[in-house]
C-alpha positions in Angstrom: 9.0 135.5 21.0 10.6 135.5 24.3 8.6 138.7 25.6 5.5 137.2 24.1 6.5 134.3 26.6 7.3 135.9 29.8 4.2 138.0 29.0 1.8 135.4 28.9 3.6 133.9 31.8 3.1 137.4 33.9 -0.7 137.1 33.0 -1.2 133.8 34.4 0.6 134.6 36.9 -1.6 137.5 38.5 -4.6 135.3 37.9 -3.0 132.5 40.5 -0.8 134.9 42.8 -1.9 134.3 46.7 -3.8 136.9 48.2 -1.2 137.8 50.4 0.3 139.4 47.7 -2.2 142.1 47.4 -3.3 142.3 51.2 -0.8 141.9 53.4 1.8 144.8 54.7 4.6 142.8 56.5 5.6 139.5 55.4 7.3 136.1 57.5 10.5 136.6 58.5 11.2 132.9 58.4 11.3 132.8 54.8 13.2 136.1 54.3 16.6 136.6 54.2 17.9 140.2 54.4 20.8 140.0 52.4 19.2 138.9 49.6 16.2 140.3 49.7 14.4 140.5 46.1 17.1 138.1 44.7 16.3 136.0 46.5 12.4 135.9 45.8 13.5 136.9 41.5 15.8 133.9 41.6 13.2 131.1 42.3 10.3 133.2 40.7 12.6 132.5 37.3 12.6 129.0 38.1 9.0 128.5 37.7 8.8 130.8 34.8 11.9 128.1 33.3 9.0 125.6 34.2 6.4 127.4 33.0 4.8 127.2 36.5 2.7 129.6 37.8 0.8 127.3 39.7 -0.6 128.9 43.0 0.8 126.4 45.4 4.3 127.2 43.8 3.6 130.9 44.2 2.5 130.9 47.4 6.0 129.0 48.1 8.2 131.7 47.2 10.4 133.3 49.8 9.5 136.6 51.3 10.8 139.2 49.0 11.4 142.4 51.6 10.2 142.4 55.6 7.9 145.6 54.7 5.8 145.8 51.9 7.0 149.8 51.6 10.6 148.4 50.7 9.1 146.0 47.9 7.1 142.9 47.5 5.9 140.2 44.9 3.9 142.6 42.9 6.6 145.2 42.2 9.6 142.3 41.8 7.4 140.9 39.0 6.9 144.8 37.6 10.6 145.5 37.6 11.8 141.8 36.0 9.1 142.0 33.2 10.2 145.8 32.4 14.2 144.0 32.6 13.3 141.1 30.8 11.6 143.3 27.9 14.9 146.1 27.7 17.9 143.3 28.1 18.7 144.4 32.1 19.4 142.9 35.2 16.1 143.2 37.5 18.1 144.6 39.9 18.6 147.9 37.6 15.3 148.4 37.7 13.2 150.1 40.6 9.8 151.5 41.0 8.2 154.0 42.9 5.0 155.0 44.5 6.6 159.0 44.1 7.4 161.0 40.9 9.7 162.9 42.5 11.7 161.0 45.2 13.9 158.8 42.2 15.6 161.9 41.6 16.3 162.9 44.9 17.6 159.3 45.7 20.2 160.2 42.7 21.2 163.3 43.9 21.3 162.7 48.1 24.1 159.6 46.2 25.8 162.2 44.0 25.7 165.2 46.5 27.6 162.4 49.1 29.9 161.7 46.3 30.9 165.5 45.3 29.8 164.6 41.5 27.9 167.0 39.2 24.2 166.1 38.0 22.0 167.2 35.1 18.9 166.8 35.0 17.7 166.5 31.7 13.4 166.1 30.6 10.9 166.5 27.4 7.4 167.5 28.3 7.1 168.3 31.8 8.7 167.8 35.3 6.0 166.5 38.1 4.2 169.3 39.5 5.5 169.0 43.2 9.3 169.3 42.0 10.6 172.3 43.3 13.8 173.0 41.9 14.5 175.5 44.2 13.8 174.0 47.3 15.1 171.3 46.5 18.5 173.1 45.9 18.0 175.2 48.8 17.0 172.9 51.8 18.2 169.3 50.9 21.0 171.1 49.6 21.3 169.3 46.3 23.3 170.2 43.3 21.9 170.0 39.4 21.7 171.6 36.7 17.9 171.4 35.0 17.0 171.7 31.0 15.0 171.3 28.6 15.2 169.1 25.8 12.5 169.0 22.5 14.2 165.3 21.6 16.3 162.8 22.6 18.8 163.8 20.3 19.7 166.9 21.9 21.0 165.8 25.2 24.1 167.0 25.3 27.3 165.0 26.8 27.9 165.8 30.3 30.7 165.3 33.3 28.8 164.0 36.0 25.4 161.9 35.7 22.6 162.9 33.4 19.0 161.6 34.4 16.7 161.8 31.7 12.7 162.0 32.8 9.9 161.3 30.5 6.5 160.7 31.0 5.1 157.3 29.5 1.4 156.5 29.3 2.2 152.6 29.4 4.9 150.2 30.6 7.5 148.5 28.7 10.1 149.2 26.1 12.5 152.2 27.5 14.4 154.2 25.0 17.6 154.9 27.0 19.5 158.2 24.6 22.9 157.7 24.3 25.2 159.6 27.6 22.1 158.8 30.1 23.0 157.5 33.2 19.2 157.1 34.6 15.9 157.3 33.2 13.1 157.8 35.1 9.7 157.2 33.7 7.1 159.1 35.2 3.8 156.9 35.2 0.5 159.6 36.2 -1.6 158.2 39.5 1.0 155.3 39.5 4.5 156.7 40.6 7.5 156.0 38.3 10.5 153.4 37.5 14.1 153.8 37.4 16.0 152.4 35.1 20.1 152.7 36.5 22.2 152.3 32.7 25.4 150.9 32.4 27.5 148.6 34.8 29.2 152.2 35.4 26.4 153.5 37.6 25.2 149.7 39.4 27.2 151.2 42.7 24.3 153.6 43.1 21.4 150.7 43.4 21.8 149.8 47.0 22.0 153.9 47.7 18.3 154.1 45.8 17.1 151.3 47.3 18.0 152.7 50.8 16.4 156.1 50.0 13.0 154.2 48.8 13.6 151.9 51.9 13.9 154.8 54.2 11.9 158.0 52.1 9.2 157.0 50.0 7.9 153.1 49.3 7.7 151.2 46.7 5.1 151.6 44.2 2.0 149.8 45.9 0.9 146.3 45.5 -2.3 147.5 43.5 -1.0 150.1 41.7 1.9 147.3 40.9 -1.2 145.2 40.0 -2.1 147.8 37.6 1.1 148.6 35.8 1.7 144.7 35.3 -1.8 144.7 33.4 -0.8 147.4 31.6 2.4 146.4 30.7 1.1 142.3 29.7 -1.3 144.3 27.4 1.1 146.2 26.1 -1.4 149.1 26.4 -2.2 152.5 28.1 -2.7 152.6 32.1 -6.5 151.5 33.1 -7.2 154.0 36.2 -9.6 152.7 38.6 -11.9 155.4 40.0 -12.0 156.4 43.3 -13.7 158.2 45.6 -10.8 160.0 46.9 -12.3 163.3 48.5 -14.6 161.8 50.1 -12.7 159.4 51.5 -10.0 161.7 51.9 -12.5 163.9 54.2 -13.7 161.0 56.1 -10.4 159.6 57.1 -8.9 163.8 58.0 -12.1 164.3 60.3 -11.5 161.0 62.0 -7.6 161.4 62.6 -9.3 164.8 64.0 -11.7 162.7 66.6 -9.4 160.1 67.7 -6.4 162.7 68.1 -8.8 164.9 69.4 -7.3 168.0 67.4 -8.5 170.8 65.0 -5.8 171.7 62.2 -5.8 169.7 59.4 -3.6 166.3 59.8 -1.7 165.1 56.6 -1.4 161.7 55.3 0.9 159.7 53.7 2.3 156.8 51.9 4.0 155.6 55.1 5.2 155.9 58.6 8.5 157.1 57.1 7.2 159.0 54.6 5.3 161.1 56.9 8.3 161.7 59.5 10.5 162.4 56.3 7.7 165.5 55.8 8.1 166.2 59.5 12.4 166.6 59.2 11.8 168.0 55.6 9.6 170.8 56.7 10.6 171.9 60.0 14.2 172.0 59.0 13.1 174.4 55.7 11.7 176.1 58.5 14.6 176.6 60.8 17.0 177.6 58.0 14.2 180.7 57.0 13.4 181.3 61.0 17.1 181.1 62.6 19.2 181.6 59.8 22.4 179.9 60.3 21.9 178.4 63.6 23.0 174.9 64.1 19.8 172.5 63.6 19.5 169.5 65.9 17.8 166.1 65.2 17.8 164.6 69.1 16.8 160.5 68.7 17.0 157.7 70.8 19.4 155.7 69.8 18.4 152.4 70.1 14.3 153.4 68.7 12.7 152.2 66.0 15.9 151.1 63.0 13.9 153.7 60.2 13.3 156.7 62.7 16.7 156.4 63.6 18.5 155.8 60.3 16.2 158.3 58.4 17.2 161.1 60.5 20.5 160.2 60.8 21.0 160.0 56.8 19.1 163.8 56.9 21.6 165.2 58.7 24.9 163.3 56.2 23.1 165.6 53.7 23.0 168.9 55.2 25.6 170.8 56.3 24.0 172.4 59.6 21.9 169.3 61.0 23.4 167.0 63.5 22.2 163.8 65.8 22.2 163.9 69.3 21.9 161.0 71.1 18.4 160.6 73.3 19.0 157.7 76.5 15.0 157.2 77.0 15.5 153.4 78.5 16.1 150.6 81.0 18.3 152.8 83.0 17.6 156.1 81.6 14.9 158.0 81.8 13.1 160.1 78.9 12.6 163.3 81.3 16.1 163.2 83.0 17.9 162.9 79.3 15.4 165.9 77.5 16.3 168.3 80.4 20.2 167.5 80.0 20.4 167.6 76.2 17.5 171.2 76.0 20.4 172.6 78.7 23.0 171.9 75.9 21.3 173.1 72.7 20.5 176.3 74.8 24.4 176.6 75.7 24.8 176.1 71.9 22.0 178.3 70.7 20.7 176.0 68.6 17.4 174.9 67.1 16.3 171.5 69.0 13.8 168.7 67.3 13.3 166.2 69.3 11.7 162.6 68.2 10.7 160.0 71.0 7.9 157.2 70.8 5.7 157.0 74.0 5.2 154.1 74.5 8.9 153.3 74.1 9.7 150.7 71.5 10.3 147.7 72.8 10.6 148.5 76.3 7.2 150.2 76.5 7.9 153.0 78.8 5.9 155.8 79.3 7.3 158.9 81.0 6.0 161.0 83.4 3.4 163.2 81.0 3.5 166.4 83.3 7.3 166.3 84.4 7.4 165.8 80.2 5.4 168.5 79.7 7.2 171.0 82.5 10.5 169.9 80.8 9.6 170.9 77.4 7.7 174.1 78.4 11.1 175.4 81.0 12.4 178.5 79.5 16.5 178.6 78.6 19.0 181.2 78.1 21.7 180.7 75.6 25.2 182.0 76.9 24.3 185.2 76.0 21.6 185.7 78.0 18.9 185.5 75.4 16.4 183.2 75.1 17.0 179.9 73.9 15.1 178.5 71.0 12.0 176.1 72.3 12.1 172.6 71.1 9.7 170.9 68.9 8.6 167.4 70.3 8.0 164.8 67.4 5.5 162.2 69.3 5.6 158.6 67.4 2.4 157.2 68.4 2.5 154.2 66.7 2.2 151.9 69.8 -1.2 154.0 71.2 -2.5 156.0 68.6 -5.6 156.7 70.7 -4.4 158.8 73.3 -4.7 161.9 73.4 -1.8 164.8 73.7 -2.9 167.7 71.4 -6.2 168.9 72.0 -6.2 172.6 73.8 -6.6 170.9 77.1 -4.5 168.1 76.8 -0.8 167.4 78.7 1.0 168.4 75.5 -1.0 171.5 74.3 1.4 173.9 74.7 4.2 172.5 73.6 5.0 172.7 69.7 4.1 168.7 69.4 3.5 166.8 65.9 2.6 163.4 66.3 2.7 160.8 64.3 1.4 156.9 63.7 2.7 154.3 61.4 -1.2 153.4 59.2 0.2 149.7 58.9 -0.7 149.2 62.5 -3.5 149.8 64.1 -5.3 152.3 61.4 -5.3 150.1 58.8 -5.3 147.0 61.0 -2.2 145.7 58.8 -4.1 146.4 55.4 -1.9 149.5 53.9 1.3 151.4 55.0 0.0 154.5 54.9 1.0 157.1 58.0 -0.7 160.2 59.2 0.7 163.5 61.3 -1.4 166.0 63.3 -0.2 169.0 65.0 -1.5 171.6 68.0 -2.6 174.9 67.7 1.3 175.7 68.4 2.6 174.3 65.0 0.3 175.3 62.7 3.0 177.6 60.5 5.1 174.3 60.8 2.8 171.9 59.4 2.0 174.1 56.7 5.9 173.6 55.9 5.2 169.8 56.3 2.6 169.7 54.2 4.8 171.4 51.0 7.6 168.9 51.6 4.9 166.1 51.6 3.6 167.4 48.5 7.2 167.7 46.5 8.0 164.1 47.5 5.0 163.5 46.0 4.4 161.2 49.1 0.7 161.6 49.9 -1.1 158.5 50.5 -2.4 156.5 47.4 -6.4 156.3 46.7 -6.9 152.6 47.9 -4.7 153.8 51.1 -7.2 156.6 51.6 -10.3 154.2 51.1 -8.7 151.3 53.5 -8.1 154.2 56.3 -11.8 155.3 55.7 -12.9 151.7 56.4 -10.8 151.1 59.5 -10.4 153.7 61.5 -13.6 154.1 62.8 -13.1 151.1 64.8 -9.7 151.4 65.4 -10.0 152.8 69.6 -12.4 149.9 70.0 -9.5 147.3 68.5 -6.9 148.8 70.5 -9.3 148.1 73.5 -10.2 144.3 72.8 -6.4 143.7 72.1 -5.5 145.2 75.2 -7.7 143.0 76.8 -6.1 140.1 75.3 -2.4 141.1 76.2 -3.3 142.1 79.6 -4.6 138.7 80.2 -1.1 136.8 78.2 1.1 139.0 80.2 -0.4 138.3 83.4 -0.3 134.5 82.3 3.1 134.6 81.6 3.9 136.2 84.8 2.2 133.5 87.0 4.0 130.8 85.2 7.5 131.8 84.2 7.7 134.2 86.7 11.6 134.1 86.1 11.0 136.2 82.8 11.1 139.5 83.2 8.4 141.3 81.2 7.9 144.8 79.5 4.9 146.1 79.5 2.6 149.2 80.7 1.4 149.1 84.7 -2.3 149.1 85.3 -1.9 152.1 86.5 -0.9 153.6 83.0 -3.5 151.6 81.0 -6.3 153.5 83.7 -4.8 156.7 81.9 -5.3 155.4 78.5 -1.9 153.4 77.5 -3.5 150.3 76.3 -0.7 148.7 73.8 -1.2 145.4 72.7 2.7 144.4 72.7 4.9 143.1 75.5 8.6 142.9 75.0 9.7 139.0 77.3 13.6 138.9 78.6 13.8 134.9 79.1 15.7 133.6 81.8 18.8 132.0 80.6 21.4 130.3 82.0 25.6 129.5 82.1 29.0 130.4 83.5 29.5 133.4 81.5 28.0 136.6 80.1 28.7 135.3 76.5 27.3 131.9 77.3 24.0 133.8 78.9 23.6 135.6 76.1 23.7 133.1 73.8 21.6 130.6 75.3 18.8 133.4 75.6 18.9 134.3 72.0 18.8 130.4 71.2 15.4 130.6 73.6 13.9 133.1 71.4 14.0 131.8 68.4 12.6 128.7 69.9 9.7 130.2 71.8 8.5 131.8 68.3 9.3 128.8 65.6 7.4 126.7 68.4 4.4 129.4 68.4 4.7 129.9 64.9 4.9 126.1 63.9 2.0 125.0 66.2 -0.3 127.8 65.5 0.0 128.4 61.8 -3.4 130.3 61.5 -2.6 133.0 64.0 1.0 132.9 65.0 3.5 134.7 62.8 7.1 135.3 62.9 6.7 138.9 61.7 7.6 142.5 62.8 3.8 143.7 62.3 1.5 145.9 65.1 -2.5 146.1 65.6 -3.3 143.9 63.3 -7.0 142.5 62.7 -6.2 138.7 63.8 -3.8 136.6 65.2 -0.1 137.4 67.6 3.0 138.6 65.7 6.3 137.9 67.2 9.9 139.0 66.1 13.1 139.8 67.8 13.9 143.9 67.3 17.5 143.7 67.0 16.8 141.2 64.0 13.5 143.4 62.6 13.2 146.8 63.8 16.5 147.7 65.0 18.0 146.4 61.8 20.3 149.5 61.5 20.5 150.2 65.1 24.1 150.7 66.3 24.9 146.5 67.4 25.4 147.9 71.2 21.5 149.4 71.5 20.2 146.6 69.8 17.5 144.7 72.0 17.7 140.6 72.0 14.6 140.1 73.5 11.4 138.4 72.0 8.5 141.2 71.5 5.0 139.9 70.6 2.1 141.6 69.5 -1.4 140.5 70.0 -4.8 141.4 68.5 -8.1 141.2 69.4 -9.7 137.9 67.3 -7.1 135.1 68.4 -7.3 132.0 70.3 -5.8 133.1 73.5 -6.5 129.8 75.0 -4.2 127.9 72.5 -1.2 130.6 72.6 -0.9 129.9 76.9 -1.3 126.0 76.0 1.9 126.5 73.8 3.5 128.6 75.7 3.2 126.1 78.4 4.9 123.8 76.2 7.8 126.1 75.8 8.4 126.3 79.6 8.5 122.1 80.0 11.8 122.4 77.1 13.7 124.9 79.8 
């Protein structure tokens, strides 16, 4: 009776949910609270199904339920309470995936941290892309695999058992006595975890980060999908696609605009791509320089995920270590690549190096030829042999359309991948997917990337590939008209709070093709002490943006999002972006993105509002 209930309530439910819900790739901040994000949104989504409300205006009322729709959002809260409410768990112990193979990884990175033994344990058949073997081999995990005909014969164990299955339909689990997780493989879905026992509820925030920070959660339409499936009680109704030729569409135009000729890869997200990127050129440092010391060289204070996924790479493997990377303010990017490529030589080891250019959120570009010269000058080791050259990850998130790679381009020969978050200006907001492209330099290592993207199983879904093949024909003229729109706010905000000190490209840059369409704004504060600065110019942030955001509703939001179709995003990094950024190269400052359909007109008429409060 009660599943029959929360059934029927979960069907009239996805005939009112907002939009949003299905659309949308970031979400307000002003309704989200980190801390308890999907509790949070669970908590008051059970209130209305206590009221049997499912009324859209109540819906569409409902805190945000994660920042990034890649961590989580409605659609896969409501698929993990329904598959809870139906198996007597806690929501929380239940977590979905877009990847088949990423659930067990996130159980073994927590197990391989904690020095405790893990068997794997499945009936049928593992997902294709698992690799036992690389898997033990590069990320350096430890499990034992087998076997089983039946439930029955799993034997007991000291350590965790995970038990896969694959399941043609959601709902009732059959957790075997002795299993610790169960993963349910769901074909052209993804899968769900199902954590047993109040034993093992230390490892959800550990699998949460590793889908926060490896994979995504399983998609809002593929979410869509399971949830029909699982209010049916039925088998999974694919939707057909026309994934090659969509597939071929978007590769030949990541081709054109990056102006390259091997074959890019694409992927679920941002993160998911750069994961490949580590993945694959670390599996090809441990076959190619064979106990040498590998080196992951990041800004510090860059984008939270860059930084905090390559950081929790190297926890995991032995011979990987962070350097630090000073590319701002003060430092330059050139300057700080010569001093640490003079190091790894004197160490001998194997240098990867990952900067975004534009800098986030200081948008700096470097000089391009003293960055080429840098990264082409030949080193000896301390032995007199040459030192190993470095490979230069390019995050190109910020201006996707210019051109580094092509065989007569600044960065040609130098072994560059770059790399562009598909929730920005691809997409224009409308998926997460991410895409990499190499030169002629790294083919060998993007074949690497590619296998890694393949056993995470975290290539980009059908619907990504089809929203990609829409928008990215017109993404270099969007990047243009939004320029055009920034540009003009910048030099508005200049004129009449010329106190404020602005980031943002010269025109000199933007003639070379660096045409962002976000400005990072360091208000002019006031009072007797450094504390009491500080303070009063965070308190100015937040009231610049919940005055934006409050008197332009339509257009204005107080969101973390880039290159989107409509409307100005604003956010603070050290609150969005730099969530896991060490607190001292955290940036305070407001950073706001603009697009090319927005009333421009209205934003400087509130903005000169703002100025008449200071």
């Amino acid at each position: 009776m009660k599943d029959t209930k929360m059934l029927h309530y979960i069907k009239e439910v996805i005939e009112n949910m907002p939009t949003g819900w299905l659309s949308i790739t970031t979400h307000r901040l002003d309704i989200y609270d980190e801390r308890l994000a999907k509790t949070q949104f669970l908590e008051q989504f059970e209130t209305l199904f206590n009221d049997n409300n499912s009324e859209s205006s109540a819906l569409n009322e409902l805190p945000t339920a994660y920042d990034y729709i890649r961590l989580g959002h409605p659609l896969s809260c409501i698929l993990e309470w329904g598959i809870a409410k139906i198996n007597n768990l806690k929501p929380e112990n239940v977590i979905s995936f877009s990847s088949k193979t990423i659930p067990i990884l996130a159980v073994l990175r927590k197990n391989l941290l904690d020095n405790k033994n893990t068997h794997i344990v499945y009936t049928g058949e593992l997902p294709d892309c698992f690799n036992a073997e690389v898997v033990k081999n590069i990320y350096g995990y430890h499990f034992d695999l087998k076997k089983v005909e039946n439930i029955e014969a799993i034997p007991a164990f000291d350590g965790s058992t995970v038990f896969i299955l694959q399941e043609e339909k959601f709902g009732t689990i059959n957790i075997p006595n002795g299993v610790d997780f169960v993963i349910s493989l769901h074909e052209h879905l993804g899968s769900v975890l199902v954590v047993n026992g109040e034993q093992n509820e230390s490892y959800i925030s550990d699998i949460q980060h590793v889908r926060r920070r490896e994979t995504i959660a399983m998609t809002p339409a593929d979410s869509l999908t399971a949830l029909r499936s699982l209010v049916a009680q039925s088998p999974i109704d694919v939707t057909q696609s026309n994934l090659q030729a969509d597939k071929k569409e978007v590769l030949d135009a990541i081709k054109t605009i990056t102006n390259t000729s091997t074959n890019p890869l694409v992927a679920s997200s941002g993160l998911s791509i750069q994961y490949s990127i580590l993945m694959g050129l670390i599996h090809d440092a441990v076959e190619k320089h064979k106990g040498k010391a590998i080196k992951i060289i990041v800004p510090p204070n860059c984008y939270g995920g860059t930084n905090d996924q390559a950081r929790r790479v190297a926890a995991c493997i032995d011979n990987v270590e962070i350097v630090d990377l000073l590319v701002d303010g003060d430092n330059d990017m050139v300057q700080s690549i010569d001093t640490v490529l003079a190091q790894m030589a004197n160490e001998d080891a194997v240098p990867y190096i990952i900067a975004e250019i534009p800098t986030n959120p200081r948008v700096e570009v470097p000089n391009l030829i003293d960055l080429k010269n840098v990264l082409s000058k030949q080193r000896k080791t301390t032995t007199g042999a040459m030192a190993i050259d470095p490979v230069f990850i390019l995050d190109q998130t910020f201006c996707p359309n210019v051109h580094f790679l092509g065989k007569e381009d600044i960065l040609a020969t130098v072994r560059t991948i770059s790399f562009a978050s598909g929730s920005k200006f691809p997409s224009g907001g409308q998926c997460t997917a991410g895409y990499c492209v190499g030169n002629k330099k790294t083919e060998a290592l993007m074949e690497k990337i590619a296998m890694h993207l393949q056993l995470c199983d975290n290539e980009a879904t059908a619907l990504q590939y089809e929203i990609l093949a829409k928008q990215l024909p017109s993404m270099n003229q969007r990047i243009i008209d939004a320029y055009k729109n920034t540009r003009d706010f910048v030099n508005f905000i200049h004129d009449t709070l010329p106190e404020a000190k602005i980031n943002f490209v010269s025109e000199e840059l933007a003639k070379q093709g660096f045409t962002p369409s976000v400005f990072s704004l360091l208000l002019p504060t006031k009072g007797n002490t450094a504390e009491e600065k500080e303070a009063h110019k965070r308190d100015l942030n937040l009231k610049l943006i919940n005055l934006m955001i409050t008197e332009i509703p339509n257009e204005s939001k107080f969101c973390v999002s880039y290159g989107q179709l409509k409307g100005c995003y604003w956010t603070i990094p050290a609150t969005s972006t730099q969530g896991t950024t060490k607190e001292g190269d955290k940036d305070y400052i407001v950073r706001a993105s603009l697009s090319a359909t927005m009333d421009l007109d209205l934003h400087k008429k509130v903005f000169l509002k703002f100025i008449e409060t200071i």
